[in-house]
C-alpha positions in Angstrom: -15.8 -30.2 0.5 -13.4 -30.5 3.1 -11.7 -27.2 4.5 -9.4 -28.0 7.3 -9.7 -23.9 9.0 -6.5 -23.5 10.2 -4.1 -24.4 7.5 -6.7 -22.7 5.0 -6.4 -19.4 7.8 -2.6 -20.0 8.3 -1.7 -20.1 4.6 -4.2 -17.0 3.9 -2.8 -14.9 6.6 0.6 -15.5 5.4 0.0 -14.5 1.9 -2.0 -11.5 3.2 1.3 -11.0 5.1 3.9 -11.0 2.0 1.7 -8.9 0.3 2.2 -6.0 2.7 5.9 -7.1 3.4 7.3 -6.7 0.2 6.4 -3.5 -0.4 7.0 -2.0 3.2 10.1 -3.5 3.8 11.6 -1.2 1.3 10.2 2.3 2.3 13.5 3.1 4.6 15.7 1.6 2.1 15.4 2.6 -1.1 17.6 5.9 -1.3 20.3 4.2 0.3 19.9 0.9 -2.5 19.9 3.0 -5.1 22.6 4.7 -4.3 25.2 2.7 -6.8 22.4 3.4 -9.3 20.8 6.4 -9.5 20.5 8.9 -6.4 17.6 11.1 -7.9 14.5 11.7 -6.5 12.6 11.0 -9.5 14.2 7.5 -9.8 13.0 6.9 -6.1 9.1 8.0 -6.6 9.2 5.8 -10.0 10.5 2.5 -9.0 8.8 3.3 -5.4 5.7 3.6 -7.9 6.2 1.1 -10.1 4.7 -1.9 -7.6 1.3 0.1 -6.9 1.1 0.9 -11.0 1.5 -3.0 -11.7 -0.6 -4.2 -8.9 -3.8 -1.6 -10.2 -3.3 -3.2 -13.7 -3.5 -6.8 -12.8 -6.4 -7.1 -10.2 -9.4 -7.2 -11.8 -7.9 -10.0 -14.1 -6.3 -12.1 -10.7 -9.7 -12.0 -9.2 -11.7 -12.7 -12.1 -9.4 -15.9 -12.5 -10.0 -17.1 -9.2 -13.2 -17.1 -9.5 -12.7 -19.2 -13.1 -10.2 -21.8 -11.9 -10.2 -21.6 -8.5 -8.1 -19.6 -5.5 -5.4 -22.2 -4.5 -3.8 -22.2 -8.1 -4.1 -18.2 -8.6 -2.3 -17.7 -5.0 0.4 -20.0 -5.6 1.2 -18.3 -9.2 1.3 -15.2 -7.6 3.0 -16.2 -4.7 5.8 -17.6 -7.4 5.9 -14.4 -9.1 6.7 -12.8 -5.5 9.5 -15.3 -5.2 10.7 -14.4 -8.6 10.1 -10.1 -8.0 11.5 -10.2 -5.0 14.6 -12.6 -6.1 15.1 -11.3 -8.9 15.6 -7.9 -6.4 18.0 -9.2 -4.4 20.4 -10.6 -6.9 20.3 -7.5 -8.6 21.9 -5.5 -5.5 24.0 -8.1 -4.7 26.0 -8.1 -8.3 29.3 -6.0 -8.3 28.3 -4.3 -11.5 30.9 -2.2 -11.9 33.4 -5.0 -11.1 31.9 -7.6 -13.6 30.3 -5.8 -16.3 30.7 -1.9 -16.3 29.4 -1.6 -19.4 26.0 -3.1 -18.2 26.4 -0.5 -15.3 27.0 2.4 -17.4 24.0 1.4 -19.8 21.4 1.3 -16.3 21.0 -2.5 -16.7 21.1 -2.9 -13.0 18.6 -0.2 -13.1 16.2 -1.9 -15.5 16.3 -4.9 -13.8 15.3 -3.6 -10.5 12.3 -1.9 -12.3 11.4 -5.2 -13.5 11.4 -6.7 -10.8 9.0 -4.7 -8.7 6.6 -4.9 -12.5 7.0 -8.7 -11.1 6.1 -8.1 -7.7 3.2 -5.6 -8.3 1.7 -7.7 -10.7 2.0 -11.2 -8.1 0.6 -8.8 -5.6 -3.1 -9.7 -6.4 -2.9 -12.1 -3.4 -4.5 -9.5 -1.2 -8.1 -9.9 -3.2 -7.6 -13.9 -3.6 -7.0 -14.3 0.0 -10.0 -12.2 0.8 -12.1 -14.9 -1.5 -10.5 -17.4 0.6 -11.9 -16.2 4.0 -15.3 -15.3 2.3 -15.3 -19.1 1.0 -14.7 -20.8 4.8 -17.1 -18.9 7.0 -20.7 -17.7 6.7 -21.9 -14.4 6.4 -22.4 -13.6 10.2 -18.7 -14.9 10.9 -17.3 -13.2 8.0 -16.7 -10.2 9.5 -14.5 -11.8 12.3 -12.7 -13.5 9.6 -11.8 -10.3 7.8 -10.5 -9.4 11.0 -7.2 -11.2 9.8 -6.7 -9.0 7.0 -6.2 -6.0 9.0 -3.8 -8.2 11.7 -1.9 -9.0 8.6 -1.5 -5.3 7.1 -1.2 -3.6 10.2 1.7 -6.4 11.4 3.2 -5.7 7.8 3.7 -2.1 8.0 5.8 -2.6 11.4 8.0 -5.9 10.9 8.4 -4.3 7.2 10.1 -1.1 7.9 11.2 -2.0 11.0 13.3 -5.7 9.8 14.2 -3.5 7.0 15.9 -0.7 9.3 17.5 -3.5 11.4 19.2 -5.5 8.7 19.9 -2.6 6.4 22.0 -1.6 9.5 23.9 -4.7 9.2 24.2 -5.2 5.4 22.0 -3.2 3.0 21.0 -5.9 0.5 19.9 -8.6 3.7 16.1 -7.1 3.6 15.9 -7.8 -0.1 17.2 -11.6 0.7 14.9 -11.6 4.0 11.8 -10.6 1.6 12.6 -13.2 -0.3 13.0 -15.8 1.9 10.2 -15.1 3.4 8.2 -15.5 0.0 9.7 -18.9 -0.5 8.2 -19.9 3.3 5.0 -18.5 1.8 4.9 -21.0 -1.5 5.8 -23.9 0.5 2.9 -23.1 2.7 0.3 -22.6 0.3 1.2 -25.6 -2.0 1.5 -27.6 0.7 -1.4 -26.9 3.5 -4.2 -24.5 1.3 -7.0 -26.5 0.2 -9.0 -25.4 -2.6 -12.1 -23.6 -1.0 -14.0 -22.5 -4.3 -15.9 -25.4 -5.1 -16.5 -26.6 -9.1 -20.1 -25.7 -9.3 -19.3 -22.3 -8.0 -16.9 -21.2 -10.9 -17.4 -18.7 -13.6 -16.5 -17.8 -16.9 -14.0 -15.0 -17.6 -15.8 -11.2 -17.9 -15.4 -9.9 -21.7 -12.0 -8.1 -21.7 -13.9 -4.4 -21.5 -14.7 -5.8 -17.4 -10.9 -6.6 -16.6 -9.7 -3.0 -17.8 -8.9 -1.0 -14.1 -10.0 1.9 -16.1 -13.5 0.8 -16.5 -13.5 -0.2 -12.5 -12.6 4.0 -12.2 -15.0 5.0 -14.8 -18.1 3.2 -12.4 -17.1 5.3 -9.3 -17.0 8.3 -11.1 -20.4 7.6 -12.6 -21.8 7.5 -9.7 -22.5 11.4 -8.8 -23.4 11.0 -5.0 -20.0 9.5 -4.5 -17.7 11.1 -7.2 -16.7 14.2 -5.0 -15.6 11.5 -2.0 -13.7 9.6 -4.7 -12.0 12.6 -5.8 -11.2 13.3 -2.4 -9.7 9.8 -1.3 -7.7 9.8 -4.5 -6.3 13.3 -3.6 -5.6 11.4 -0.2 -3.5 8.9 -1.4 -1.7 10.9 -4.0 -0.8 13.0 -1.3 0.8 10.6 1.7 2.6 8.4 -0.5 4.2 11.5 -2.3 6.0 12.5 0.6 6.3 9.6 2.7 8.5 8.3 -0.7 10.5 11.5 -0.5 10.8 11.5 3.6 14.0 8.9 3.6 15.7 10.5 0.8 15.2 14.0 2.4 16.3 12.6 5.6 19.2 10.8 4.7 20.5 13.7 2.2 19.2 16.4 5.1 20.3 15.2 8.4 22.5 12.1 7.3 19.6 9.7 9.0 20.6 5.7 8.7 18.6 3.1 7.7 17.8 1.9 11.6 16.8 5.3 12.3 14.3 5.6 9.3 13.1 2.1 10.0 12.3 2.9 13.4 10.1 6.2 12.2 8.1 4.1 9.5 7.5 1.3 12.2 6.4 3.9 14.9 4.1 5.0 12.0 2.9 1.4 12.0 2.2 0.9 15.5 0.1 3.5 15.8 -2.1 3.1 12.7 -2.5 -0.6 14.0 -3.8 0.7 17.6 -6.1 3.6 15.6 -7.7 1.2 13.6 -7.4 -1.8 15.2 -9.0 -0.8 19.0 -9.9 2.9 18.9 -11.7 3.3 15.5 -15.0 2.0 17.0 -15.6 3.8 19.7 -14.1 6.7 18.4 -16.8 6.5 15.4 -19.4 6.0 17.6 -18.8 9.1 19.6 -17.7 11.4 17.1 -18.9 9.8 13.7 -16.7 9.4 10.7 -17.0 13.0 8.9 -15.5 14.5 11.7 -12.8 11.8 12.1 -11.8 12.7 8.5 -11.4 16.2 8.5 -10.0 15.4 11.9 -7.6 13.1 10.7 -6.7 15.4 7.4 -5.4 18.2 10.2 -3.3 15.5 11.8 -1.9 14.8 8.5 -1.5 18.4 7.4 0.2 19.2 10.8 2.5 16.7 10.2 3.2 17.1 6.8 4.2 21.1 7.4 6.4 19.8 10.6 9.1 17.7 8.4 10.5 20.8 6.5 11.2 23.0 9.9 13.1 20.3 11.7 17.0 20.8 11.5 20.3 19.3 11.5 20.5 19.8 15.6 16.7 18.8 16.6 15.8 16.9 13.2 15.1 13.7 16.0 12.4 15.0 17.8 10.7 16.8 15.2 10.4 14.0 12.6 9.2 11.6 15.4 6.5 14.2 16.1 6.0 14.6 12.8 5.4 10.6 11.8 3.6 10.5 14.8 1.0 12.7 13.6 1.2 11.2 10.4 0.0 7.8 11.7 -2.7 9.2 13.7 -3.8 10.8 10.9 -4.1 8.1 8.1 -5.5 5.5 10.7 -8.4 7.9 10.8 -8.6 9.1 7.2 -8.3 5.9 5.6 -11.3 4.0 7.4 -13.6 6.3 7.7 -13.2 8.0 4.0 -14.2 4.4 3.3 -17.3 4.5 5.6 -18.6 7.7 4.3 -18.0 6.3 0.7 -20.0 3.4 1.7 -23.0 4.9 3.3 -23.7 6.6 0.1 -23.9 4.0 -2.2 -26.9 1.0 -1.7 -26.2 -2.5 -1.7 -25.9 -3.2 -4.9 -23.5 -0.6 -5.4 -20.8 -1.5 -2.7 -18.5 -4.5 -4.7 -17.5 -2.3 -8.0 -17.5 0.9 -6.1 -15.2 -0.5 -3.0 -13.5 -2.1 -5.7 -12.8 0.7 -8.0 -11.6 2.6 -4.6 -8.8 0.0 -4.0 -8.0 1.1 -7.7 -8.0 4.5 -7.1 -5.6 4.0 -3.8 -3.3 2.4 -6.1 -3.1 4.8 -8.6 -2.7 7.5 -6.1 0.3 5.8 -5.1 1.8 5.6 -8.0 0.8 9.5 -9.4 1.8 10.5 -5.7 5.4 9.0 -5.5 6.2 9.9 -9.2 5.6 13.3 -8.6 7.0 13.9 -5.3 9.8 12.7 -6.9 10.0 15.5 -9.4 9.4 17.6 -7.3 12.3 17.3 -5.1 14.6 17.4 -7.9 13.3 20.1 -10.0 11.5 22.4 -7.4 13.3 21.5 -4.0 13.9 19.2 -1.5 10.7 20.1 1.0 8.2 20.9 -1.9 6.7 17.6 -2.0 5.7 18.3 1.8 4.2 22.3 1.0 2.6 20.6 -2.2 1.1 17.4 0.0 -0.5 19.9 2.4 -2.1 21.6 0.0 -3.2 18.7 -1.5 -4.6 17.8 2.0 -6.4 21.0 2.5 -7.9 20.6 -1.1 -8.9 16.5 0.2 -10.6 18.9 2.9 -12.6 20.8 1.1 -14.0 18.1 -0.9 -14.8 16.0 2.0 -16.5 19.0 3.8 -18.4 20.0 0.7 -20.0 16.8 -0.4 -21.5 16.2 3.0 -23.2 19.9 2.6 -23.8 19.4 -0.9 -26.3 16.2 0.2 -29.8 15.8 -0.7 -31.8 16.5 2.3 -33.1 13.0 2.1 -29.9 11.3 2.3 -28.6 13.3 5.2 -31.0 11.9 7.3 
């Protein structure tokens, strides 16, 4: 079968790229596009949720049906549902609801229809998985690794053009990043109708798993099985639940705190992308291999501890400074935390243990996410406006503890 590389790379490194840019593009903006809406902190951490939620419900069943009917036709309906999540966004924010139907307005229409959208977008957002296939499919096993090199490229360049093209044209108009994302999905169809052959030939396809293999919950249940990793899995849950709960909250607090714009909360979540991208896209190695990755973690958790106690103490006169610090050490930490509590997660388990496990982890991330952002929310409107960053570093102390205590808790065997 014919594979012509760089349209099949092009059109998987774009989809890879819209994966990660219609979710970041939204984290400096949110507060302020809600604010016709519903200014809560709770509404924030739910529809800030809502994409992860949708996305850990739909993956097992996007990659089993690659694997059925092959990857170009699963990319492109999920690349459509983007078009329509992210569309369906944008027209939403740009109706004057209380102009042309205020009863709609008053009965949280608008509201609703924004939720559903990011349901749509979550649920298209499988393309991460499918394009993964697609790289696996064009290059051998000693290239694939180079290959896979692209996914990071992608998510690391997402997390900086998102927030940052979001600060920038939020500055300008609010509702622009919303038709930006969107347009930017549309480029992303066109491309993968038009240029992605199929890679996953006929005599490679196979039948659908029984329904009991596409349920994320059964994907969960296998890591926790698993007793020599459960404490880690624990642990990289408790991770996740605790960044995204306050880096959903950090805008709101900012903009409610210290009247910060959309440019200047852009800027901090793109800083926050730059240096994650250098951490783990140049230093990670050599740091590894002079330090290893236990200590990286727990190094990396005091990073993100350090940071997360920072934000509450800044004020209205040096708030600035302080959050930049703050973000700063909030990058270095997850670019070291998020690898490497992989690594050590991986070193446990043998080879035939590493697809469901690594698998069930990406479910775990994403439910994190969503239990994270949710809460943080409540939290700020029922307990106060910096308890989501006093709970986070708790939660980060606890994440810790875990890590610490299943390395010493090891059979001697193992630690060799």
């Amino acid at each position: 079968m014919q594979r012509p590389r760089i349209p099949t790379l092009l059109s998987a490194f774009l989809t890879l790229l819209n994966d990660r840019l219609s979710e970041s593009i939204f984290l400096p903006l949110l507060p302020f596009l809600l604010e016709d809406f519903s200014s809560n902190g709770s509404t924030v951490g739910l529809l800030s949720g809502t994409y992860a939620l949708s996305q850990f419900a739909v993956a097992p069943l996007i990659g089993a049906l690659s694997d059925r009917f092959g990857r170009k036709p699963v990319i492109s309906l999920c690349v459509f549902g983007s078009v329509i999540g992210m569309g369906l966004f944008a027209t939403t924010l740009t109706v004057p609801w209380q102009q042309v139907w205020p009863e709609a307005a008053a009965a949280g229409l608008p509201l609703a229809m924004l939720f559903m959208a990011r349901i749509i977008d979550g649920a298209s957002g499988g393309t991460a998985a499918t394009a993964t296939a697609v790289l696996a499919d064009i290059t051998t096993p000693e290239n694939r690794a180079k290959a896979f090199g692209l996914i990071g490229v992608a998510f690391g360049l997402g997390f900086v053009l998102g927030p940052g093209l979001g600060g920038v044209l939020g500055d300008v108009n609010r509702i622009l990043p919303a038709w930006a994302a969107t347009a930017f999905a549309v480029a992303n169809l066109i491309v993968v109708l038009g240029l992605l052959p199929e890679t996953h030939p006929i005599t490679a396809r196979k039948q659908l798993p029984r329904r009991r293999e596409l349920n994320p919950v059964t994907l969960l249940a296998r890591v926790f099985a698993k007793p020599e990793v459960r404490r880690l899995s624990i642990a990289f849950f408790g991770f996740f639940m605790a960044f995204n709960g306050f880096t959903t909250v950090l805008v709101l607090y900012l903009r409610n705190s210290f009247n910060w714009t959309e440019g200047m909360a852009g800027a901090a979540f793109a800083l926050v992308g730059v240096i994650a991208m250098v951490v783990q896209g140049g230093l990670i190695g050599p740091l590894v291999q002079r330090f290893g990755e236990l200590r990286l973690t727990l190094v990396g958790l005091g990073l993100l501890t350090s940071g997360c106690l920072l934000v509450p103490l800044a004020t209205p006169t040096n708030s600035i400074p302080v959050v930049y610090t703050a973000v700063s050490l909030l990058a270095l930490g997850t670019g070291l935390v998020t690898p490497c509590l992989r690594a050590l997660v991986s070193r446990r388990l043998g080879s035939d243990g590493q697809g469901s496990a690594l698998g069930g982890l990406q479910g775990l991330q994403s439910l994190g996410t969503f239990l994270g952002a949710s809460a943080a929310g409540f939290s700020y409107d029922r307990i106060g406006v910096t308890s989501p960053f006093w709970f986070g570093s708790m939660m980060l102390v606890g994440v810790a503890l875990l890590v610490g205590g299943s390395i010493r808790n090891r059979p001697q065997a193992n630690q060799a």
